[in-house]
C-alpha positions in Angstrom: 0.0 0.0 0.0 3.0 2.5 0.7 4.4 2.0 -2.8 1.1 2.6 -4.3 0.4 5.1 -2.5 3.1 6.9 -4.0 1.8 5.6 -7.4 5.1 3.1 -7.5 4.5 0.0 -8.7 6.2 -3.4 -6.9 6.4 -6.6 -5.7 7.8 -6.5 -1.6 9.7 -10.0 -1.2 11.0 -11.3 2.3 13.4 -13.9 2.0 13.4 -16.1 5.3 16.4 -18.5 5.1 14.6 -21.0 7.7 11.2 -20.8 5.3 13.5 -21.5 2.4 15.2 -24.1 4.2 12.7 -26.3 5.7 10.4 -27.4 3.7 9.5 -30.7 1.5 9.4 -28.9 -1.6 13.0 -29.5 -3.5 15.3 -26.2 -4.1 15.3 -26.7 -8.1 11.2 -26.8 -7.8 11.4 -23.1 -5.4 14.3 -21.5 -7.9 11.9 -22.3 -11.0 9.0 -20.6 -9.3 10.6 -17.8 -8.3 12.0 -17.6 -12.1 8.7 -17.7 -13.2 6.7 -15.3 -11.2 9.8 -12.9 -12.0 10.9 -13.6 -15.8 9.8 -10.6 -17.0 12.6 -7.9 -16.3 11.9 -4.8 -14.5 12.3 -1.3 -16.1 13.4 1.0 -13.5 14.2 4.4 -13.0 17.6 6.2 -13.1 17.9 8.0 -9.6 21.0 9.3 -10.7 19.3 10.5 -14.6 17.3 13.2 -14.0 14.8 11.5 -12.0 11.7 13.2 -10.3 9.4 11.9 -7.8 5.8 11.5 -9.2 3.3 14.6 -8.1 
């Protein structure tokens, strides 16, 4: 809600090594899903290219 409130748009991700770790699910199986749910690359702004905050 913060990031859209300042009409960013974004995905917050936690990473919790003892989530990661224990679990039944195998790595290779939680590395492709991650790869899928990000495989489109991000555009992002330059802060350092003339960058302005939106109004």
């Amino acid at each position: 809600q913060a990031a859209r409130s300042r009409q960013m748009a974004g995905i917050s991700f936690f990473f919790y090594e003892t989530l990661w770790n224990l679990t039944a699910e195998p790595t290779v199986d939680r590395q492709t899903t991650l790869r899928r749910l990000f495989s489109a690359p991000a555009l992002r702004p330059s802060l350092l290219q003339h960058w302005t905050p939106p109004n």
